[in-house]
C-alpha positions in Angstrom: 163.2 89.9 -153.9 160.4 88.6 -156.0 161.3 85.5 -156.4 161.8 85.1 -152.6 158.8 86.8 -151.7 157.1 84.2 -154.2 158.5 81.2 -152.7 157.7 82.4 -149.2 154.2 82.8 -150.6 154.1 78.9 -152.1 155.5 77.7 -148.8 152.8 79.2 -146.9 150.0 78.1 -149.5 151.1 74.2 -149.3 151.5 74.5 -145.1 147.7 75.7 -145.3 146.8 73.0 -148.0 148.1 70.1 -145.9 146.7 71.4 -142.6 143.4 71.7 -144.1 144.0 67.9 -145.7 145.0 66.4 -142.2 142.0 68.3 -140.8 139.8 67.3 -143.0 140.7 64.1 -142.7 140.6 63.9 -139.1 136.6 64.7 -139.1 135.4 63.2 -142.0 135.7 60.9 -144.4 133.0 60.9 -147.6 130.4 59.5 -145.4 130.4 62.0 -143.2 131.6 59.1 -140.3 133.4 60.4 -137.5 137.3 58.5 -137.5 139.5 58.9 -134.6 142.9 58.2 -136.0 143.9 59.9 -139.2 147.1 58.6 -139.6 146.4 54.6 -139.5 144.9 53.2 -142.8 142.8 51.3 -140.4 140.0 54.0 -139.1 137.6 53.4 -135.7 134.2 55.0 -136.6 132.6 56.2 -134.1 129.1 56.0 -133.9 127.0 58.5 -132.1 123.9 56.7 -130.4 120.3 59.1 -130.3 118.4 57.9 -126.9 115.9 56.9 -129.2 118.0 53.9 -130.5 118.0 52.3 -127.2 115.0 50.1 -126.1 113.0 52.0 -123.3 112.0 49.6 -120.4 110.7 51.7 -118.5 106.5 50.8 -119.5 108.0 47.0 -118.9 109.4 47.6 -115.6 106.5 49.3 -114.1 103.9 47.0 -115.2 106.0 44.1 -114.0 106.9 45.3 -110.8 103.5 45.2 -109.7 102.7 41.8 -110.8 105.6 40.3 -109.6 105.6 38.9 -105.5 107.6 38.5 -103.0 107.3 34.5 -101.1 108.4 33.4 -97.9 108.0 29.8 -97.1 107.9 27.5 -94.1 109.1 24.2 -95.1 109.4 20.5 -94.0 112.8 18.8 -94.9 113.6 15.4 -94.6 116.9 13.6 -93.1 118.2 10.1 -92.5 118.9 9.1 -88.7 122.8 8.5 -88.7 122.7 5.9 -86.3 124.6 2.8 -87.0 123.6 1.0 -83.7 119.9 1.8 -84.5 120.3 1.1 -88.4 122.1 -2.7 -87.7 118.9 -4.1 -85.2 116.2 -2.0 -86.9 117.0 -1.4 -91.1 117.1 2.4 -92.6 114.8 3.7 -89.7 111.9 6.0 -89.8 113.1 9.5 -91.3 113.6 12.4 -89.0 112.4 16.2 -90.3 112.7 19.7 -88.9 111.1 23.0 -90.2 113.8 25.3 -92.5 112.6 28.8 -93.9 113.4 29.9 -97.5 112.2 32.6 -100.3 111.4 33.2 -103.8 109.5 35.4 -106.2 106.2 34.9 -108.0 104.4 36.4 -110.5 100.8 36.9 -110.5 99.0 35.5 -113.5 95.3 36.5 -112.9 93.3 39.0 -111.0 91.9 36.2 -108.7 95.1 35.5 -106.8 97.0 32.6 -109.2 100.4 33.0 -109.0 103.1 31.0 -110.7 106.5 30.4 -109.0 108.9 27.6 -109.4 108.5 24.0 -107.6 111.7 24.2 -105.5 110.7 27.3 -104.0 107.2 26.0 -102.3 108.5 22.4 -101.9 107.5 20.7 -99.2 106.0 23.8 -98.1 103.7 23.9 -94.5 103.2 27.6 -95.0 103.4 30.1 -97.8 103.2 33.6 -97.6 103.0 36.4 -100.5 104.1 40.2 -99.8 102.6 42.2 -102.9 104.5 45.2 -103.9 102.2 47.4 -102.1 103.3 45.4 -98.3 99.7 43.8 -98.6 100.7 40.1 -97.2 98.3 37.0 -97.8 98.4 33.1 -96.9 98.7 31.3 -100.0 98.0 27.7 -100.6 99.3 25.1 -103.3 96.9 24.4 -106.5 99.3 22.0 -107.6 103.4 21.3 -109.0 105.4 19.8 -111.4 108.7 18.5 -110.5 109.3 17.9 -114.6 109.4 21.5 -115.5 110.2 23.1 -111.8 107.0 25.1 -112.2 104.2 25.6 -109.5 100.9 27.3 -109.0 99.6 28.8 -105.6 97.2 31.0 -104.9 96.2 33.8 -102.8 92.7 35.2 -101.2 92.4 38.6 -103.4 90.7 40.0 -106.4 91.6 42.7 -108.6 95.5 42.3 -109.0 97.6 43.7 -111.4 98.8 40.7 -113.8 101.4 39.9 -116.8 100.2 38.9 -119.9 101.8 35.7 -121.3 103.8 36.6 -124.4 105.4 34.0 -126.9 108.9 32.5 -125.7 108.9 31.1 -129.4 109.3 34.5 -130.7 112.4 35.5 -128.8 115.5 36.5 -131.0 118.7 35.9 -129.9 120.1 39.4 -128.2 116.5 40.8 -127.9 116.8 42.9 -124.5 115.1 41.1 -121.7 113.9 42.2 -117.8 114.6 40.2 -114.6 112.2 41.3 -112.0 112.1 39.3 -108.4 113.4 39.2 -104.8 117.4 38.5 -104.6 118.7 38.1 -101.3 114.9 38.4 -99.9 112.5 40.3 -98.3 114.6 43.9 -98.5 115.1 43.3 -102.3 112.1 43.1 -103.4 110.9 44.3 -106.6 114.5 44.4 -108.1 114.7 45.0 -111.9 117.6 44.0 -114.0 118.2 44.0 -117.7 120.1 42.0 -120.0 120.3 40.0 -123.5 118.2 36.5 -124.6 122.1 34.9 -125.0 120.5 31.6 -125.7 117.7 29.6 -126.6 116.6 25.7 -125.7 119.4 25.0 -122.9 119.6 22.0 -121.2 121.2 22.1 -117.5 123.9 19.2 -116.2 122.7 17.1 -113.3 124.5 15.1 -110.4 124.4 11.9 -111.9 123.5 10.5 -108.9 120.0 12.6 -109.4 117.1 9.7 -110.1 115.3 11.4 -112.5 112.7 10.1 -114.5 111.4 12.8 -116.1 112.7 16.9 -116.9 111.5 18.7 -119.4 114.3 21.6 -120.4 114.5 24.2 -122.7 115.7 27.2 -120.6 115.8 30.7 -122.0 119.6 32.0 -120.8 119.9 35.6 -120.5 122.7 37.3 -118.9 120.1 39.6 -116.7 121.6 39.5 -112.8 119.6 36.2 -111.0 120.6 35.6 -107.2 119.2 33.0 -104.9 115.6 34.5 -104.2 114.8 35.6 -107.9 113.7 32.3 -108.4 109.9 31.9 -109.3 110.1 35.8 -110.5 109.6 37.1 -113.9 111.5 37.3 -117.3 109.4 39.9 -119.0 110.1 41.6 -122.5 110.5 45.1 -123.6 106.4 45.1 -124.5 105.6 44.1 -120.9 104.8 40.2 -121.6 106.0 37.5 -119.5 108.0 35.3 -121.4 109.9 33.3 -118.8 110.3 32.4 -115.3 113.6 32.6 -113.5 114.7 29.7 -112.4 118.3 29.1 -112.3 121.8 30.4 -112.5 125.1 28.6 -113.6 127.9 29.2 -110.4 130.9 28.3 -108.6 130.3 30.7 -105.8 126.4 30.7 -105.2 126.1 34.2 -106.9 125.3 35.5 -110.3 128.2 34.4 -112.4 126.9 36.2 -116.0 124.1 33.1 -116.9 120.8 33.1 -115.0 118.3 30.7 -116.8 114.3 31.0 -117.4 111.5 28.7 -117.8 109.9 29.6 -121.6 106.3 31.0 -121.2 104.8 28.8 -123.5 106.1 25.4 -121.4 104.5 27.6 -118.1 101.5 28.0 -120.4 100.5 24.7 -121.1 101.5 23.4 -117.4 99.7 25.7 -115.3 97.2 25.6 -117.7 96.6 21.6 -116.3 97.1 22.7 -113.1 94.1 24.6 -112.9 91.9 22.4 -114.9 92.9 19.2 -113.7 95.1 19.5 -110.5 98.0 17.7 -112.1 99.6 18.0 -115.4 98.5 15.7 -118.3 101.8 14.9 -120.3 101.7 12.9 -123.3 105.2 10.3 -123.5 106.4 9.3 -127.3 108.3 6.5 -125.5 111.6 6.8 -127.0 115.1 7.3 -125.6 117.5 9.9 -127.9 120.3 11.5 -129.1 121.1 14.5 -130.4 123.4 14.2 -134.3 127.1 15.1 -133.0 130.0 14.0 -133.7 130.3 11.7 -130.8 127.1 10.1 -131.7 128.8 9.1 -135.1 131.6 7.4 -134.0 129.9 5.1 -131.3 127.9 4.3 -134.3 130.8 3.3 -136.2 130.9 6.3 -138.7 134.0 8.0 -139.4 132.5 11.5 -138.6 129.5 13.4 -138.4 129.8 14.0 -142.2 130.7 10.4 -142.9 126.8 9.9 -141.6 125.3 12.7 -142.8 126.2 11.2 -145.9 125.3 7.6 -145.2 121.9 8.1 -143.9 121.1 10.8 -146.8 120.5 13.6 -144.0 119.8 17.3 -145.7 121.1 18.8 -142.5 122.0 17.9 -138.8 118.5 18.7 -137.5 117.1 16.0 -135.7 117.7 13.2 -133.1 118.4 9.7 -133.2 116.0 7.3 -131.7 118.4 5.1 -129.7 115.9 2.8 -127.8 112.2 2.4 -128.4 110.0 1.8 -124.9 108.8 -1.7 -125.4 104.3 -0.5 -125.0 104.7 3.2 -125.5 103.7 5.4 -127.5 106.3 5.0 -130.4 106.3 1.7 -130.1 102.8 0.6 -131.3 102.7 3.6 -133.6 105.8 1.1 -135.6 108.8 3.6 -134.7 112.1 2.1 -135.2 115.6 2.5 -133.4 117.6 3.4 -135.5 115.1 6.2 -137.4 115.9 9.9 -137.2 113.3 11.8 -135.7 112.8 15.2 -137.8 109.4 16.6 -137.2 105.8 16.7 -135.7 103.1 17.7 -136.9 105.2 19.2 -139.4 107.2 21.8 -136.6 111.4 20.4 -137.6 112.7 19.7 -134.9 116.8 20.6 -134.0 117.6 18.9 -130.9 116.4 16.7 -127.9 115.4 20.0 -126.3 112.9 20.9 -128.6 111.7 17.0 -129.0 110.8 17.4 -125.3 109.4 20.4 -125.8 106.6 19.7 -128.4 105.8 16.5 -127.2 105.0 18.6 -123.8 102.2 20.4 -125.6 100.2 17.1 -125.8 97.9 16.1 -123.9 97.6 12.0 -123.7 95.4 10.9 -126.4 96.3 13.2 -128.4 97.4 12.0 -131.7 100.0 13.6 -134.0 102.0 12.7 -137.3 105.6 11.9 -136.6 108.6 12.4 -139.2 111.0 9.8 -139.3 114.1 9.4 -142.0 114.6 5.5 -142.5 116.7 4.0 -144.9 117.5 7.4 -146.5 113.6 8.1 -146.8 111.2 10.5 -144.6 108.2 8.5 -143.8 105.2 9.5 -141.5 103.5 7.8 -138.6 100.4 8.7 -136.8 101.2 8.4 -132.8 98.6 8.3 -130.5 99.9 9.9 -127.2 99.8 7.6 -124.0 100.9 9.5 -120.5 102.6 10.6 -118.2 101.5 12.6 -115.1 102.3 13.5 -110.9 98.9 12.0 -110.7 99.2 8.3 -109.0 98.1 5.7 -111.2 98.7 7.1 -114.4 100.5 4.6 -116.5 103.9 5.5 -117.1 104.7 2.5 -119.7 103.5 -1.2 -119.7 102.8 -2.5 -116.8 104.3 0.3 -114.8 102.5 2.9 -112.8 103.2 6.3 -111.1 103.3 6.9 -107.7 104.5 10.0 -105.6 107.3 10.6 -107.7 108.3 6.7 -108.4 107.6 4.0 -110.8 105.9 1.0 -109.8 105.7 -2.7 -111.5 105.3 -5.8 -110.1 108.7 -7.6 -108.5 109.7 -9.9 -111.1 110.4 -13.5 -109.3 114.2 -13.5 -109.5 114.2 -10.3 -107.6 111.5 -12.0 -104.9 114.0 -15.0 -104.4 117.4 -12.6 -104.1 115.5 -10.9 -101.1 113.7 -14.1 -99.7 110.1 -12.8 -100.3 107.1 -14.0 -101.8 105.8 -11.4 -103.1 105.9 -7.5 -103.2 106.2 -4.1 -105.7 109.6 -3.0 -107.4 110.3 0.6 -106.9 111.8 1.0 -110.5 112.8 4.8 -110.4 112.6 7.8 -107.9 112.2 11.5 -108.6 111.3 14.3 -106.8 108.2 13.8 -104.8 107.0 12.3 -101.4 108.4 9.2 -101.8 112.1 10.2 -102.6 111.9 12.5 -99.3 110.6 10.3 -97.3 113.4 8.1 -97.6 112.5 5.6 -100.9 115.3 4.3 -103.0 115.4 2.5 -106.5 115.2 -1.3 -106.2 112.9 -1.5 -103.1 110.4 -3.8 -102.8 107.2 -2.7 -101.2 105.5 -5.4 -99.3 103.4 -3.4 -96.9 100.8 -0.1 -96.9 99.3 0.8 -94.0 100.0 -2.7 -92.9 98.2 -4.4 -95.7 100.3 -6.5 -98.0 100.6 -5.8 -101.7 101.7 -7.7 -104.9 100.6 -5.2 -107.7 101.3 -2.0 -108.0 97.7 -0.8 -108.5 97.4 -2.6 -104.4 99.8 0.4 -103.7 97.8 3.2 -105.4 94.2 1.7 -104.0 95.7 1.7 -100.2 97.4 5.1 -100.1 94.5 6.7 -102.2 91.9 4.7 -99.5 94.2 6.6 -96.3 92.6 9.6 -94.8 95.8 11.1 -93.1 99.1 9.2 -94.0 100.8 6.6 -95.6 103.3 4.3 -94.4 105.7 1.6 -96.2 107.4 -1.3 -95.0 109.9 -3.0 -97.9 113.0 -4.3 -98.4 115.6 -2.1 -100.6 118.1 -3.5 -103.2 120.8 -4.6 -100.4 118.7 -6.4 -98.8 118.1 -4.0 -95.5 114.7 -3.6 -94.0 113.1 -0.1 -94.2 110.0 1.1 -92.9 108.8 5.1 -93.9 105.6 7.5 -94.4 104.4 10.5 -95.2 101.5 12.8 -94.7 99.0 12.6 -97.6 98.4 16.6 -97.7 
């Protein structure tokens, strides 16, 4: 009876000992970590969370709700006359408009009324009006745009307004939390607040080819905070409160937030509203050069084997950098002795990655600004001292030799083989359109201007001195690329 009653008693003590071994393995192991299977070799911690460990943006959202704005805008679009009878006796025709409304957001940047917003959402614009977050409304006017970067500044009647600080965009890290705050969907949205990650730094946005674009500057901050149509202009703010974007675009095949909604960085609205307000236009310094960033592609239409293969070759330390495909013949890097062929690393000593962040630092110039440019050539870095000509919405301003800038175009005078094709004597070549009053009023690449205002004109700086001499409007007469006549203006203000 012993013996069984001592058996019974060893069965019992080993049925405790393994519960007590699966239970103890089931709560901890010898970190004292949570695991949620005990069976699988492979355990799943998991980790309790105090609220503490999560980012509080509420300060952030408070503060930025009241410096962000609500605008509504009247504006004037453009269209083409679709009129084959009219267009065979009388050319392109005069361009036809009508009045469309539209919205955006803003964000007030200093207790006088400045507000920043983006370009595309004032365009054109023959009245703009801002709702403040406390239903106040205003008439604001334009202080100026740029096309290049998709930023604008208007400004309202009103002192005392709650503002944003500017922060640094260069100090973002990658999956720092982030705050969308704007208008989506308009007027009953306003003030919306949504939160995400910085997902990526110095984007660069795909455009129609069919797009004449001389000049965008693009480094986008991509977050995936919710951005509709109407957040646009509106504020990316971090977790401190600062403004270090503005919401300008999404990525979508419906028209709706799709995950990636894309900001202007605060230091590229820094320097541009910056101008905007001192000068009335921005002051861009051009380096002159066309590039390309080091990818594999790039290798083999260079004849390499790889991107290793030329890494090798050229004695790069790293893939850092562009590759200056095509010096402008008169700019900038040009008569400072940069070469095609070189591989641009730094300037002023800042490395530079990508095309992106070329574009970027060469933004924060001002023309006649100088700077020291890094270049790798023949396997060796050498320096050159560039002195900064530029680039600017302001007509005139010499764009490269012997062409000017003029309402979004580029002017030179018609070389003589271009006269003869169209049968003229004399006249301006349109040599590229972008956004601006010329592009909406109906001008095209390859036209020759041979009137203003009924004057004739056979250098571009005749183009600049009439419109800039009209009180009211200004009115061309050319002949475009084909060969049609076409006769178009535009209102000065």
């Amino acid at each position: 009876m012993k013996k069984g009653f001592i058996t019974v008693a060893l069965s019992v003590l080993l049925s405790v000992l393994a519960a007590y071994g699966v239970l103890k393995a089931a709560t901890v192991n010898e970190n004292n970590d949570k695991v949620s299977n005990p069976v699988s070799r492979s355990v799943t911690k998991t980790v309790n969370l105090a609220q503490s460990d999560y980012p509080d943006l509420t300060y952030a959202a408070e503060a930025a709700v009241e410096a962000v704005v609500y605008v509504e805008v009247t504006a004037t679009q453009q269209y083409q006359m679709d009129d084959p009878f009219y267009r065979f006796f009388f050319g392109e025709g005069m361009p036809q408009s009508r009045q469309i409304q539209g919205s955006g957001s803003g964000v007030i940047i200093r207790p006088d009324g400045y507000i920043v917003t983006n370009n595309h959402v004032v365009a054109n614009a023959t009245k703009i009006q801002v709702t403040l977050n406390n239903n106040k409304t205003y008439e604001a006017s334009v202080i100026g745009t740029d096309p290049a970067t998709d930023i604008a500044l208007i400004k309202i009647d009103a002192e005392g307004l709650a503002t944003l600080p500017f922060g640094d965009s260069d100090n973002l890290r990658l999956g720092e939390w982030v705050l969308a705050v704007g208008s989506p969907m308009g007027y009953q949205l306003r003030g919306t607040i949504t939160a995400g990650i910085v997902s990526a730094k110095g984007r660069q946005m795909a455009h129609d080819p069919r797009e004449k674009v001389t000049l965008q500057i693009e480094s986008f901050i991509q977050t995936d905070a919710a951005v509709n149509p109407g957040n646009s202009g509106g504020a990316l703010v971090n977790k401190t409160g600062e403004l270090v974007g503005i919401n300008t675009a999404i990525v979508s095949q419906t028209g709706s937030y799709s995950g990636y909604s894309f900001a202007v960085p605060v230091n590229i609205v820094k320097k541009v509203v910056g101008d905007l307000i001192d000068f009335g236009s921005v002051k861009r310094a051009v380096l002159g050069i066309k590039m390309a960033d080091l990818t594999e592609a790039l290798a083999k239409n260079l004849g390499y084997d790889s991107v290793d293969d030329m890494s090798k070759k050229l004695k790069l330390s790293s893939l850092d950098g562009v590759y200056i495909d095509e010096v402008v013949k008169g700019g900038s890097a040009d008569k400072a002795g940069v070469k095609k062929g070189d591989i641009l690393l730094a300037i002023d000593g800042q490395r530079l990655k990508n095309g992106s962040a070329v574009q970027v630092k060469v933004n924060s110039y001002h023309p006649g600004d100088k700077a020291k440019v890094t270049v790798l050539r023949d396997g060796k870095e050498k320096d050159i001292e560039v002195a900064f000509k530029g680039s600017s919405s302001e007509n005139g301003t010499e764009v490269s030799e012997g062409e000017i800038a003029f309402y979004g175009t580029t002017l030179k005078e018609a070389p003589k083989e271009t006269l003869a094709k169209l049968g003229l004597d004399k006249g301006v070549l349109v040599t590229s359109v972008s956004t601006g009053k010329m592009l909406e009023a109906g001008a095209s690449e390859g036209l020759v201007i041979t009137y203003v205002n009924d004057q004739p004109v056979s250098k571009p700086q005749d183009v600049v001195d009439i419109a800039k001499a009209a009180k009211r409007s200004v009115y061309i007469e050319g002949v475009t690329a084909n060969g049609r006549k076409a006769f178009f203006g535009f209102g000065k203000e």
